[in-house]
N, C-alpha and C positions, 0 to 999 in steps of 0.2 A: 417490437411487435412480433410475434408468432411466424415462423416462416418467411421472415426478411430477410435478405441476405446482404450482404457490406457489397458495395461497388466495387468494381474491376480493382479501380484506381489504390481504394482499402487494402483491398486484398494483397495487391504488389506490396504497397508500404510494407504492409504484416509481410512476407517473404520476405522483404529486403532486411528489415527488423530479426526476425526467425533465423535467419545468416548470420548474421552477427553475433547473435545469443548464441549459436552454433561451434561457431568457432571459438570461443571463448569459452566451451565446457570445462578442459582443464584446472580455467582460472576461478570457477565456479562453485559455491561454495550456501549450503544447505543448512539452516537453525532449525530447533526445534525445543522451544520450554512449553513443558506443559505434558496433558495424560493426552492417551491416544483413543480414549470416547466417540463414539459419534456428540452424547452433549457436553462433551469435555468445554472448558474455555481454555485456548492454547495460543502459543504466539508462531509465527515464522518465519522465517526469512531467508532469499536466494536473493545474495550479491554475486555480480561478478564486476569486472571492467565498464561492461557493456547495458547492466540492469542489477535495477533495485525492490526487488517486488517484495513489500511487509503487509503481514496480518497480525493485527493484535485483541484479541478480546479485553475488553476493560467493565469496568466493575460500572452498573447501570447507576446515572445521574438520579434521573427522578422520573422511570416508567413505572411507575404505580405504586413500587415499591415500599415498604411501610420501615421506619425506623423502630427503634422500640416505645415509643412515645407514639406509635401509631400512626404519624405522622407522615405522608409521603415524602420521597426523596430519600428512603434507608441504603442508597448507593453512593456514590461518589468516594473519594481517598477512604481508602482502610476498607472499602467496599469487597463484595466477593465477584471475580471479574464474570461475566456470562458470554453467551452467543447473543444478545439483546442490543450490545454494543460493543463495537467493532470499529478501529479507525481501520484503511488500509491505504497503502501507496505502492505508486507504480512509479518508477523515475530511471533515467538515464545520467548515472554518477558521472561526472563531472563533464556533462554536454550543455551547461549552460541550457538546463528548464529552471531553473530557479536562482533566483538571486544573481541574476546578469547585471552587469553594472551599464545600464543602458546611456546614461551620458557620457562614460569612453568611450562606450560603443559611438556615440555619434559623434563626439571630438574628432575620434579614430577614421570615422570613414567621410563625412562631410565637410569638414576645416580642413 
């Protein structure tokens, strides 16, 4: 919404978060395929230790798009990629967000 602003509580996290990215500039490390357009479709990506943020344009599935048969869907594989469609991710490499093995995890701490 317009004029919301994140909780006290938010805002620490993001500092405490913002620190860490911080300190790890060094280790920090910048991509970049693609033109430098404002309607360019380009990919990017900053790793570090501490974060993983990726943007990728990819080639439109079936936004209206016409194949040569006229036919909606003239995107997807072999497509031309646009700003239309766009995966992105935000992740913290290897901080267990993803792919935790939650039944060690409970072996590990409640047996």
């Amino acid at each position: 919404m317009p004029g919301t602003r994140a909780s006290p509580r938010a805002d620490a996290h993001a500092d405490v978060k913002m620190k860490e990215v911080e300190e790890h500039l060094d280790d920090t490390y910048f991509y970049w395929i693609g033109e430098t357009k404002d309607s360019s479709a380009f990919y990017y990506r900053v790793h570090s230790p501490v974060v993983l943020i990726e943007y990728d344009a990819q080639s439109p599935i079936a936004y209206g798009n016409k194949d040569s048969s006229g036919n909606g869907g003239g995107g997807g594989m072999g497509g031309t990629p646009s700003q239309d469609h766009i995966h992105t991710i935000i992740r913290t490499p290897n901080g267990a967000d993803y792919g935790i093995d939650l039944l060690k995890l409970h072996l590990e701490n409640d047996h």
